[in-house]
N, C-alpha and C positions, 0 to 999 in steps of 0.2 A: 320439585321440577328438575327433571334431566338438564344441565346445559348445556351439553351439547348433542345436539343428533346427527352422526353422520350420517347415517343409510339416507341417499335424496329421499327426499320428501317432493312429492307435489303440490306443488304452489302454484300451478298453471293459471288457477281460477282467481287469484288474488289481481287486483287493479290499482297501477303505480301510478302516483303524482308525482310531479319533478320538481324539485323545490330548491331552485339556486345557492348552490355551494355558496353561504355566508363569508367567508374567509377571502373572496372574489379571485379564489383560484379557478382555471376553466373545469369545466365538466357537475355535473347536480348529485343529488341526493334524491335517492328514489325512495319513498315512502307507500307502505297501505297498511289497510286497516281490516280487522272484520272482529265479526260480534256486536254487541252491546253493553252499556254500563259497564256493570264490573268484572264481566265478562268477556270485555275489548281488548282484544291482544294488537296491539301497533308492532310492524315489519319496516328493518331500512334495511337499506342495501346498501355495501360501500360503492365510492366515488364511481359515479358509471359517464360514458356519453357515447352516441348512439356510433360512433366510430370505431372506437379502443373497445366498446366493451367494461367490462364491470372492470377498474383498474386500481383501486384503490385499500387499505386493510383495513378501514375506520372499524366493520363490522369484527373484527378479531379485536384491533385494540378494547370496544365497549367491555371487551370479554377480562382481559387483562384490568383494564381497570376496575372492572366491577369486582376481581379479585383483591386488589388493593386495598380497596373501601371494607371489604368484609375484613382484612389483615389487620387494617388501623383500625378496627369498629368504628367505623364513620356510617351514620345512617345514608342509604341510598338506592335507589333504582335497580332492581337485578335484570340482568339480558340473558335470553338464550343462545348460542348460536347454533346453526341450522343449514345443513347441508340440501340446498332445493332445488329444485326445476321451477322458472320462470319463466312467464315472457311479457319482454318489454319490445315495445316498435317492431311487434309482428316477429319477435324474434326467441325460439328457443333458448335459453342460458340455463345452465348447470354452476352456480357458484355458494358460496358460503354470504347469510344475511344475518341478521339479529332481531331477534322478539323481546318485547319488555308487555307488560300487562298494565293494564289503567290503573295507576295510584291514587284516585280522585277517589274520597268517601261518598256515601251517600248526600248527597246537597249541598256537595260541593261544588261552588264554580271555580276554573282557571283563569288569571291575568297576568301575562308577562310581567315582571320585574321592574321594568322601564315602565311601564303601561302605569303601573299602578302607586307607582314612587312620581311619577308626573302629576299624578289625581291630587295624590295625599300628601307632599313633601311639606314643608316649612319653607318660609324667603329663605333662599339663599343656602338652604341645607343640600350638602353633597348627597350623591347614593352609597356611600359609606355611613355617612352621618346620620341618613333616613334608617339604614338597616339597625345601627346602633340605637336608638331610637325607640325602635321595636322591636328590640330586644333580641334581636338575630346575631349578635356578636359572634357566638361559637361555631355558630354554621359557617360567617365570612371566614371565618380564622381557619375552619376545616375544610373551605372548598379553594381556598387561595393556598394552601399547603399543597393539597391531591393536584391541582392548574398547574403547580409550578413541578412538581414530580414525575408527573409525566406529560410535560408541556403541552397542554390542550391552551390551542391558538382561539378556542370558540364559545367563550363564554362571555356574550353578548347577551342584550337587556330578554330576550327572549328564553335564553337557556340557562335560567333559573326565573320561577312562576312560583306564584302567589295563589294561593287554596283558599278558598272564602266561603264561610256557611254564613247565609244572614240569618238565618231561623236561629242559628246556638251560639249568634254574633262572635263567631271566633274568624281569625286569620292565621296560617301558616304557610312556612316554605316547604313547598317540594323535595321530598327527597332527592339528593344528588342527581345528577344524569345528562345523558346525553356527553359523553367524555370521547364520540372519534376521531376528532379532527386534531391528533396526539401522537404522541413517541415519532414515529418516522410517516407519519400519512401520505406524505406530500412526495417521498421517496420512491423511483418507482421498482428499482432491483438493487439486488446484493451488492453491485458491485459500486453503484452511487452511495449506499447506504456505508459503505467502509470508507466513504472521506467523510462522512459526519461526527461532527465534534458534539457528544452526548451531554454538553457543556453550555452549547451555544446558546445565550439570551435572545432568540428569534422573538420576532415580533407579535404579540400575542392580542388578541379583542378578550377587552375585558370591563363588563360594563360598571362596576364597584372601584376598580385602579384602573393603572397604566399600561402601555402598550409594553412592559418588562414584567413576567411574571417573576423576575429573582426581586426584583423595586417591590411588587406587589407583595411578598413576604414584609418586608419592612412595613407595611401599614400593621401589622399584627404590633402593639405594644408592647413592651415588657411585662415578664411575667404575666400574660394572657395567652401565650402560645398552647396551640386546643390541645385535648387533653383525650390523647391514641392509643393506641397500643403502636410501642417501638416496633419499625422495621427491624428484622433481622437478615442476616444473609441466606439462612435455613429457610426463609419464605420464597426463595428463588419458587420451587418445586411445585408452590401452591398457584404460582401467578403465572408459572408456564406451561403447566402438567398439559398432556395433550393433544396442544394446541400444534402441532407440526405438520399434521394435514393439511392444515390453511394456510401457513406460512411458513418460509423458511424457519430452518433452525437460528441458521446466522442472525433473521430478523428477531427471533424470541432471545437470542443471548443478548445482540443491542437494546433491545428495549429492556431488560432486567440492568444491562451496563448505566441506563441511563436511569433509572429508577433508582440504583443501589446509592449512587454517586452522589445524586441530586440529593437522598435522604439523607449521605452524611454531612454533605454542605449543608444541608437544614438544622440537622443536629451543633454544626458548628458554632451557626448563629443561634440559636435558639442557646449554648449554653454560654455565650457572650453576653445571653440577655439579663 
């Protein structure tokens, strides 16, 4: 799969739902769908509202991080991004969105994370404790590293799902995903984005830890820190290649500044452990 398609594409025909920005910043998350099964390709759009306009980069960040994830070989979600014509509220747009394709096996159902740790928990047992439990430890340990690297503020009981065949009684988690609400989302130009401290412990939703994604590192134990492939500085190239059409340059250096940084304070503690 290409990932990215500049030449617009026509997306006219596609129909958006608005699905309130979780993070309770203003403005939504516009979603559609088309196909069937395993043949459903799902469409977002970044942060839009019917005022400003499509205003947001979540759809470039997915792009960057779903870079990441392939760097560290972390299993996860791949997104395309897609240069289209849409319209929303009667209104032609030309913007850049993201495609990811149905991860769900044959007979497989989906249940949020929260949904299904409320069903099945133990008295008294945390959503850490539940994941440990069922044997998810590497995954927590893998998705609470990528959360804190490039601060994705949205990973709430919804954004990580539970896959369940009752016919071959298996359960598992979902591939990685959904990582835009990250690096600088919330920023809206260059020249706001040059007093950001690529540093900052912003306050983050996180349904397994804390409202600190650097605290949320420390739940990983000693000697269980997951097991990646080392960032290098040489992967700059792979996580930015491209992508300048959608966003600044300035914004592709900050968000590589705050990745690079964030992995060797990771490295730091990880070799304190």
């Amino acid at each position: 799969m290409e990932q990215i398609i500049r030449a617009p594409q026509d997306l006219t025909y596609l129909s958006w739902s608005k699905i309130r920005n979780s993070s309770g910043a203003a403005g939504s998350f516009l979603k559609a769908q088309e196909g069937d099964g395993s043949d459903r390709i799902y469409y977002k759009l970044s942060d839009y509202d019917s005022y400003h306009g499509v205003t947001g980069h979540e759809s470039v960040n997915e792009i960057i991080a779903d870079r990441l994830l392939t760097v560290l070989d972390i299993p996860h979600l791949s997104y395309q991004l897609i240069h289209a014509d849409i319209i929303v509220d009667n209104k032609l747009i030309r913007t850049w969105l993201c495609a990811s394709r149905n991860f769900r096996q044959r007979g497989e159902k989906k249940d949020a994370l929260d949904v299904y740790y409320s069903s099945s928990k133990l008295p008294n047992e945390s959503p850490l404790e539940f994941c440990i439990r069922n044997g998810w430890a590497e995954y927590i340990w893998q998705m609470l590293l990528v959360d804190y690297l490039i601060l994705n503020r949205d990973r709430h009981g919804a954004n990580i799902e539970v896959l369940i065949n009752r016919f071959k009684k298996s359960v598992r988690l979902a591939p990685l995903f959904d990582h835009g609400v990250s690096l600088f989302s919330r920023i809206p130009d260059d020249a706001a984005l040059a007093k950001e401290d690529v540093m900052a412990d912003k306050p983050v939703q996180c349904f397994i830890g804390s409202r600190s994604a650097w605290e949320n590192l420390h739940l990983i134990p000693p000697g269980q820190f997951p097991r990646v492939r080392p960032l290098q500085e040489s992967d700059r190239q792979a996580l930015l290649d491209e992508l300048d059409d959608a966003i600044s340059i300035y914004r592709l250096e900050r968000s590589w500044e705050m990745i690079w940084r964030r992995w060797q304070e990771y490295e730091n503690l990880r070799n304190q452990g």
